[in-house]
C-alpha positions in Angstrom: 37.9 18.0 -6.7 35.9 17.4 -9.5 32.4 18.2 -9.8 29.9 15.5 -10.5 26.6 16.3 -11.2 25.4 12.6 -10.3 21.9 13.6 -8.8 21.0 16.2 -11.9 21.6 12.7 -14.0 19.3 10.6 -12.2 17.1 13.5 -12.2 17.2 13.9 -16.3 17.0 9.8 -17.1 13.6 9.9 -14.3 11.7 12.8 -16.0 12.7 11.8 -19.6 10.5 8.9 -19.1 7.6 10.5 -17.1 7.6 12.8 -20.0 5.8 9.8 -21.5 4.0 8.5 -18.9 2.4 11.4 -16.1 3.7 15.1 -17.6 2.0 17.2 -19.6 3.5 15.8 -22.9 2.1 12.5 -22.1 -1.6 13.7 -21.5 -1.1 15.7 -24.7 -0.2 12.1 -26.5 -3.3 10.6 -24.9 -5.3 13.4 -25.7 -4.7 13.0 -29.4 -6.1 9.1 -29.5 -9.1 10.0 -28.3 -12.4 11.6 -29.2 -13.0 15.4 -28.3 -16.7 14.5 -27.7 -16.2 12.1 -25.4 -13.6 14.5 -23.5 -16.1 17.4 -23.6 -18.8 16.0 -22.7 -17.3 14.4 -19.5 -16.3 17.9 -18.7 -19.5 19.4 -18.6 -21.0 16.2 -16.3 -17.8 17.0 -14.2 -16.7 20.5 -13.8 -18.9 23.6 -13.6 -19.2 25.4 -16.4 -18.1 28.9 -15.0 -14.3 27.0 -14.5 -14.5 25.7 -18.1 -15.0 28.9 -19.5 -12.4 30.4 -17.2 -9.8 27.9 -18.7 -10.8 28.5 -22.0 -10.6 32.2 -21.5 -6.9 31.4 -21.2 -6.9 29.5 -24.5 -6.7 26.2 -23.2 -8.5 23.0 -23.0 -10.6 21.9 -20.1 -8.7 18.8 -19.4 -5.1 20.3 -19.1 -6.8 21.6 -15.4 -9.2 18.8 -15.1 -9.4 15.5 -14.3 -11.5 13.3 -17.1 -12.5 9.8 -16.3 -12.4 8.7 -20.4 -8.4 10.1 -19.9 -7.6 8.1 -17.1 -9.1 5.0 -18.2 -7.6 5.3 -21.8 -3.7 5.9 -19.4 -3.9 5.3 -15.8 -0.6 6.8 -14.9 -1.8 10.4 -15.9 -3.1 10.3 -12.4 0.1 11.0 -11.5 -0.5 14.7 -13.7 -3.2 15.8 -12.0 -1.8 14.8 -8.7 1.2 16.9 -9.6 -0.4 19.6 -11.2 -2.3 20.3 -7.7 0.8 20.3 -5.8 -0.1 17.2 -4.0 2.9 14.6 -2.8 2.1 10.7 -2.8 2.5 10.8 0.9 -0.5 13.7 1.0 -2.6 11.4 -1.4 -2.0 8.7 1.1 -3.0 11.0 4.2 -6.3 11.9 2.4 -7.4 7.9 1.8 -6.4 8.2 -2.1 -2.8 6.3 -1.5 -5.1 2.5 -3.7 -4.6 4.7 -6.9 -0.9 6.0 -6.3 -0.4 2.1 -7.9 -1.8 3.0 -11.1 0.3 6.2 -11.7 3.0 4.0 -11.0 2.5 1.7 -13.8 2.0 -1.6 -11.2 -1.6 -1.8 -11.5 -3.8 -3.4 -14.1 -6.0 -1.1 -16.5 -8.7 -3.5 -16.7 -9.1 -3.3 -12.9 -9.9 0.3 -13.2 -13.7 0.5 -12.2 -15.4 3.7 -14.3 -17.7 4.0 -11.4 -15.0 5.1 -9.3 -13.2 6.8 -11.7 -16.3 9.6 -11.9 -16.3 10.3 -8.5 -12.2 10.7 -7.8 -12.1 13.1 -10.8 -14.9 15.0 -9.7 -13.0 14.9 -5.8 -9.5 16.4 -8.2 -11.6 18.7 -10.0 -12.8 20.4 -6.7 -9.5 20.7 -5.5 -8.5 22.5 -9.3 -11.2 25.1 -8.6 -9.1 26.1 -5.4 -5.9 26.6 -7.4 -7.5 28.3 -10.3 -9.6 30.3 -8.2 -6.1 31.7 -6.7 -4.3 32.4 -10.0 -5.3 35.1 -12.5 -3.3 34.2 -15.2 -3.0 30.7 -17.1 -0.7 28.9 -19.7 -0.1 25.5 -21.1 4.1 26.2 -20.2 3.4 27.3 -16.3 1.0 24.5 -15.6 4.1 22.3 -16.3 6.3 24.5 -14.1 3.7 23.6 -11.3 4.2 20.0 -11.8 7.6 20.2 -11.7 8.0 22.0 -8.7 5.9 18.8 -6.6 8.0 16.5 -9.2 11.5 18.0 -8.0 10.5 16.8 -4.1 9.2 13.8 -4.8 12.4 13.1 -6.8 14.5 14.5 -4.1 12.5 11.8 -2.0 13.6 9.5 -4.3 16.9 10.4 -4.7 17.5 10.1 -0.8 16.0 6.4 -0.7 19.3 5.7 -3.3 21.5 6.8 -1.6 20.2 5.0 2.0 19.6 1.9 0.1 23.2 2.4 -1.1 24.6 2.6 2.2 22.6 0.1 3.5 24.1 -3.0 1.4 27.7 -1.5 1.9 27.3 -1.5 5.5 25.8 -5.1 5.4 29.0 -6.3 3.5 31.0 -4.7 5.9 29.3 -6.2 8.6 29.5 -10.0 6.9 33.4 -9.3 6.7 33.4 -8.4 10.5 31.7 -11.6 11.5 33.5 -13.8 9.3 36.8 -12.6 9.9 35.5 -14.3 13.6 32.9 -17.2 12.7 31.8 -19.3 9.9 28.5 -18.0 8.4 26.0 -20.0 7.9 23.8 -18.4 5.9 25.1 -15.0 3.8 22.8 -13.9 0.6 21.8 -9.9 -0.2 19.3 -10.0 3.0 20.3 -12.2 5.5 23.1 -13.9 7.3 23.1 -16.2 10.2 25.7 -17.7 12.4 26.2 -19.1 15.9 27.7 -17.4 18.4 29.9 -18.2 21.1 27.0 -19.3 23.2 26.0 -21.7 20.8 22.8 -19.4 20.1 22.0 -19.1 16.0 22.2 -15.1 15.7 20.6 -13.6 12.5 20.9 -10.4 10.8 19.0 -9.2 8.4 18.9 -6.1 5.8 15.3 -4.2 5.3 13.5 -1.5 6.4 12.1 -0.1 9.4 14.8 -0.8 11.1 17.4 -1.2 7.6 19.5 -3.7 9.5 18.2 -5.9 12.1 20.0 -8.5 14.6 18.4 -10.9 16.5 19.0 -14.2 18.7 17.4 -17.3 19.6 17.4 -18.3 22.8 15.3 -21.7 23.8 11.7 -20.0 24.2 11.7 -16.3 22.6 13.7 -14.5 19.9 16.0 -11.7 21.4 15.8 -8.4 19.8 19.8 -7.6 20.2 20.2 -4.4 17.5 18.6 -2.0 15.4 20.4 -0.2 13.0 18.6 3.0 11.3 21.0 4.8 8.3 20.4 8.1 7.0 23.3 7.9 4.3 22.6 11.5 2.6 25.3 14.3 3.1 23.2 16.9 2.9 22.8 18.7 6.3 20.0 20.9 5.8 17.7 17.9 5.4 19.4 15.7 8.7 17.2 16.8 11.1 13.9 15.4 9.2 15.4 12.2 8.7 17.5 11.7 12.7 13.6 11.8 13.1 12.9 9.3 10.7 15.2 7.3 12.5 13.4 8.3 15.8 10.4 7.2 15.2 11.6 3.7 14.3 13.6 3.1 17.1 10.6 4.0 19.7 8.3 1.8 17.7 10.8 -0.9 18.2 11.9 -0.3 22.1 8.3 0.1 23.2 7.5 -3.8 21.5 11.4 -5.1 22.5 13.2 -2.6 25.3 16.0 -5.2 25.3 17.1 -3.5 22.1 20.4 -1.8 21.4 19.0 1.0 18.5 22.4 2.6 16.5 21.6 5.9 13.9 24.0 5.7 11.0 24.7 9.0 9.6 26.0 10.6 5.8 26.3 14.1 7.6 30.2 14.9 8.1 29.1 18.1 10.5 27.1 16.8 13.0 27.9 16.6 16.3 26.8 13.9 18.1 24.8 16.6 21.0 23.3 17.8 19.0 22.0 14.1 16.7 21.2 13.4 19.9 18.4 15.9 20.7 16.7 14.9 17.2 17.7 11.1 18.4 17.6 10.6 21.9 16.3 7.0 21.1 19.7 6.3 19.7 22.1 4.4 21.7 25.0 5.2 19.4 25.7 7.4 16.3 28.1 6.0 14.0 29.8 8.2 11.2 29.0 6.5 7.9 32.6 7.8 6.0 34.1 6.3 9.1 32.6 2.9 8.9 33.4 2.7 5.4 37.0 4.0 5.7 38.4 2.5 8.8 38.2 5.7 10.1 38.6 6.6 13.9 35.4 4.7 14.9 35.7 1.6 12.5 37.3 0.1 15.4 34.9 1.0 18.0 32.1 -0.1 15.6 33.5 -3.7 15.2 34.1 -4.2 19.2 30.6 -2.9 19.9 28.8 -5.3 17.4 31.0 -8.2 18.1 30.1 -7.9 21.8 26.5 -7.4 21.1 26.3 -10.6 18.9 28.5 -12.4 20.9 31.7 -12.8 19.4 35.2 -13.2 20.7 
């Protein structure tokens, strides 16, 4: 078997271009358009001065620790830098109320909406969090400041990476299922999200690819929309990480049996070595786990997995 390295390559083409966007070669870039002055003397209003000597002490420049307001109004995404320099995920910024600015890191929102009268006070909320970190290191350089970031950017990448791969498995398994159902009915409707039919009961039946559940079925009957399947895929192979997301998957299938307890909730899994016991105590939500390779493969359950979903839509 040959090895691929196909995550390391995603990885590389992603952090080439945040070199140029929220690492510290980009607020080095930035750095250089603008006036020292202005930077200075918005570190002095901003960070104590005890800090600013500390940093200089290590021969470096205030700003490499510290948030500036005239820096991230000159490039909104270095947000992203500071955020990853303190060790801080997007989901933590969210937890602590800061998720409105994770948009402008991102590149999605606009410069001019940036209010400087905010900007002041969320640098000067970063800047206390930097006194923590520098207050428990004793030694500082330019090089391991971008080791730090890395080391937040390689999970938020791994995040990332995992959101690929389920998105990937997600529209194979919703082709397969359009194959199933047409092998039995005329579709009615088939684009990249959404397919509808009628069933044998005459009732429309629509399926639909998303989130939150990642494939959802449903029915119309004459005076309320049945809730007939929720399908939750956890497509990575990697089985040191299945736990975390079976209770991904958990928590979506409560939220949906507690608003529709009619529903039939399925976990699709990427993991080769789990046994269904023991999916089932991370999952016990789950009506049915389903072996991904299996699916796709005709394998052993590829039958079972077509009988099921045909009697759950209502299919002969």
């Amino acid at each position: 078997m040959v090895l691929i390295p196909s995550k390391q390559i995603v990885f590389a083409q992603r952090l080439r271009v945040l070199k140029t966007t929220m690492l510290q070669p980009a607020l080095l870039d930035t750095v250089a358009t603008l006036d020292l002055r202005q930077i200075d003397e918005e570190l002095h209003s901003l960070v104590a001065s005890e800090y600013l000597s500390r940093v200089a002490g290590y021969g470096l420049r205030g700003e490499i620790v510290f948030a500036v307001p005239c820096i991230i109004l000159q490039k909104p995404t270095l947000l992203g830098y500071y955020r990853l320099l303190l060790g801080f995920s997007q989901k933590d910024f969210a937890k602590y109320g800061l998720g409105r600015w994770l948009k402008y890191e991102a590149g999605n929102g606009k410069q001019k909406s940036l209010n400087p009268r905010e900007v002041q006070p969320f640098c000067a909320y970063l800047n206390e969090a930097a006194y923590q970190l520098l207050d428990a290191l004793d030694d500082l350089s330019a090089p391991f400041l971008h080791e730090l970031s890395l080391l937040t950017l390689g999970s938020q990448f791994q995040g990332s990476y995992n959101n690929i791969i389920g998105n990937k498995a997600a529209g194979k398994l919703f082709a397969i299922i359009a194959q199933v159902i047409e092998a039995r009915v005329q579709l009615e409707i088939h684009d990249e999200h959404v397919i509808q039919l009628t069933n044998s009961s005459g009732r429309k039946v629509i399926i639909r690819l998303a989130s939150d559940p990642d494939v959802l079925i449903t029915e119309q009957l004459k005076t309320r929309i049945r809730h007939i399947l929720a399908i939750e895929i956890k497509g990575g192979s990697d089985i040191a990480n299945i736990h975390n997301r079976l209770g991904e998957a958990e928590k979506t299938h409560i939220k949906y049996k507690r608003l529709f307890p009619e529903v039939q909730c399925w976990t699709m899994v990427g993991v080769k070595e789990l046994s269904p016991a023991n999916a089932k105590k991370d999952s016990p939500s789950t009506d049915r786990f389903f072996l991904l390779d299996e699916v796709f493969n005709n394998g052993p359950a590829f039958e079972e997995f077509v009988e099921e979903l045909a009697a759950l839509i209502g299919l002969r």
